[in-house]
N, C-alpha and C positions, 0 to 999 in steps of 0.2 A: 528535402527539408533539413534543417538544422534543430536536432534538441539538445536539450540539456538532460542528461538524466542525473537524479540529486537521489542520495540515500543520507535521511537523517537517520543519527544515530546519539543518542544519548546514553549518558555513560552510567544513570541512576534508573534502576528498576526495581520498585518494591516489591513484586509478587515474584520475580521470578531472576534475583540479582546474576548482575553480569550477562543475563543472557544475548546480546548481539557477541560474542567473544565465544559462547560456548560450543564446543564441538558437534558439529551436525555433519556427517558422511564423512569424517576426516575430515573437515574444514569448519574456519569458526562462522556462524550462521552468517554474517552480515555479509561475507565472503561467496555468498550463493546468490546474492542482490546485485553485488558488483558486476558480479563474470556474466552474471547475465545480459547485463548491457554493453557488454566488449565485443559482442559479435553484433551489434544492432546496425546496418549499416547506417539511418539516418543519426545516431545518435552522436554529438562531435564530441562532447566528453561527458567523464562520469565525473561527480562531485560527491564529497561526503562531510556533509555539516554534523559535527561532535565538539565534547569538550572534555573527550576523554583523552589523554595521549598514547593508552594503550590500544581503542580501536583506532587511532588514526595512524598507527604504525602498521596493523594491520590491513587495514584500508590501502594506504598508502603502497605496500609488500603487492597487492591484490590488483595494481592496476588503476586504482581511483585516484582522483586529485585531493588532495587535505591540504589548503595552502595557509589555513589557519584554524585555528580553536574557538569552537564558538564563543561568542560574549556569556557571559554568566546570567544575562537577563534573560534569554533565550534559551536557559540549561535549567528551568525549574519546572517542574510539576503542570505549573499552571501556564506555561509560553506555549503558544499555539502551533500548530503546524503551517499553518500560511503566516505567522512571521520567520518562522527559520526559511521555508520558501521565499520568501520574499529578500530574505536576508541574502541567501544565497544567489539566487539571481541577479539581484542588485550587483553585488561583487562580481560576476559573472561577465556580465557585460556590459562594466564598466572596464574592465580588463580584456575582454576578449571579443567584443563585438556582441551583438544583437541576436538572440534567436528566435527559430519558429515557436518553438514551444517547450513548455518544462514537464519532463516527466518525472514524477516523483514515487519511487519506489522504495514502500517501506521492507526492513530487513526482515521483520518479522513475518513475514509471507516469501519464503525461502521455496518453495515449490513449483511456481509458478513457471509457466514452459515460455518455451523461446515461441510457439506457435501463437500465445495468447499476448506475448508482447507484439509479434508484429502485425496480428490481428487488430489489436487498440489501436497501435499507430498507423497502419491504412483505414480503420474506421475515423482517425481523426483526420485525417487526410482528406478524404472523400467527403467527411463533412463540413468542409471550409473552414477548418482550423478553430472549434470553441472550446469545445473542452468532453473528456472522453471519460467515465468514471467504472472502475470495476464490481459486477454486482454477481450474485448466484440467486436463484430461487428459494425463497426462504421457505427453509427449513420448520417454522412456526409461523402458520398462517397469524398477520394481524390482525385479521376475523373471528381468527379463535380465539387470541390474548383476553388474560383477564386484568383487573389488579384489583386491590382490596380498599374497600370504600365504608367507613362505619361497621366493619368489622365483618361486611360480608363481602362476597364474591360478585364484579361488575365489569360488564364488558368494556373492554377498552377504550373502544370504539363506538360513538355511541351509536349508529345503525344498525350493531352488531352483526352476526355472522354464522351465529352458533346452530341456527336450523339448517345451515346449507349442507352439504354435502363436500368432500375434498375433491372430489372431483367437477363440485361446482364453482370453486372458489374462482375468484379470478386472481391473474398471475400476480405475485407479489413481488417483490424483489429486494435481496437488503446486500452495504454493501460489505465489500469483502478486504476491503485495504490493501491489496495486490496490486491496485493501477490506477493511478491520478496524470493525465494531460491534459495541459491548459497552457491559453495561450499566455505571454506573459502580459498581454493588453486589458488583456480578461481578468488576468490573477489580480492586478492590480486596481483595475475598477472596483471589483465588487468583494477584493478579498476575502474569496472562497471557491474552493475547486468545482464549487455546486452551484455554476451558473445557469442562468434562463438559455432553454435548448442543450445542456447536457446531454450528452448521447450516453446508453447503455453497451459495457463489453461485459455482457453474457457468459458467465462461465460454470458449467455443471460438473460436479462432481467435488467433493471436498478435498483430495487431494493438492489441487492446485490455489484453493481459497486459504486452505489451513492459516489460522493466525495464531504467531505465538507469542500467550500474556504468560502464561501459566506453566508450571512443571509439565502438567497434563498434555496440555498442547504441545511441547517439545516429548514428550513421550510417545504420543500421535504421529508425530512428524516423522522419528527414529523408525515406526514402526513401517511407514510406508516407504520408505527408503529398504527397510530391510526385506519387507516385503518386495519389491519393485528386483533386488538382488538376488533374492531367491526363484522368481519368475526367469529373470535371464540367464541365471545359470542350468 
């Protein structure tokens, strides 16, 4: 196969600024996204749509392609991820030919093993090429969720859940933002990674899911790192 692997990276973060830049194991996080795709063999290059020129030096330093800065309609708040995808692909291959499919890895899930990528890409593989989405078991059942209605407490759902047991629950899953592949036939149809026949990549343990919005979550991350350091020596 031929993919594209694409790391967007925006250069404005309110909760937790600068964070694709910030130092995680000796290296600045977005820099854990990249190198991970350098050893993929299907993958033919890595891209990094930004509009910052600080991570796209580093990008750039890291192995990735930054052949430009993204448009500024694309750099706000409210620009989606399936237009910079799309943005980027577009350019892709009209420049370089056609691919199998796009994988799109966010930086902010800096953990993520080299076993769980090339599990995605032979699960998309074997599934006729639609599209491959990364998920864990969730952590709060949406049987139990509540939210508040006229001032009292209601089940989210309205079947609810709350007599069952957790060990009766049935499997839930939510996703984890660590792994998006789709074809780019797909992407373009229905303009969204979450098409009809989506397949599930499964992955247990929070380690590898870790998303980082937050001070906290990069605190999390440092600590399993540190930890993971203190086990090998």
């Amino acid at each position: 196969m031929r993919l594209l692997a694409l790391v967007p990276a925006r250069g404005g973060s309110k909760r937790l600024p600068g964070k694709n830049l910030l130092p995680l194991g000796g290296k600045p996080l977005i820099v854990w996204s990249i190198e991970s795709t350098l050893t993929l063999a299907d993958v033919c290059d890595t891209l990094v749509s930004t509009d910052d020129a600080a991570i796209a030096a580093v990008a750039s330093a890291a192995g990735a392609q930054v052949p430009w800065l993204r448009p500024p309609e694309l750099a706000t708040d409210t620009a989606s991820s399936v237009d910079v995808a799309l943005h980027a692909l577009d350019w892709y291959e009209h420049a370089h030919g056609t691919v199998d499919g796009l994988l799109l890895l966010q930086p902010t899930s800096p953990l993520r093993s080299h076993e769980m990528l090339t599990r995605g890409i032979a699960l998309f593989a074997r599934g006729g090429g639609s599209a491959v989405i990364g998920v864990t078991p969730c952590s709060n059942h949406p049987l139990w969720t509540m939210k508040l209605q006229d001032g009292g407490l209601q089940p989210w759902l309205e079947q609810g859940g709350l007599h069952l047991r957790s060990q009766d629950l049935p499997p839930a899953y939510a996703i984890t933002g660590a792994f998006y592949l789709v074809t780019p036939q797909a992407l373009r149809t229905y303009r969204s990674f979450f098409i009809p026949g989506a397949q599930a990549l499964v992955t247990e343990g929070y380690r590898e899911t870790i998303d980082i919005d937050t001070a906290d979550d990069f605190a999390l991350a440092r600590a399993f790192l540190a930890m993971n350091a203190e086990h090998a020596a």
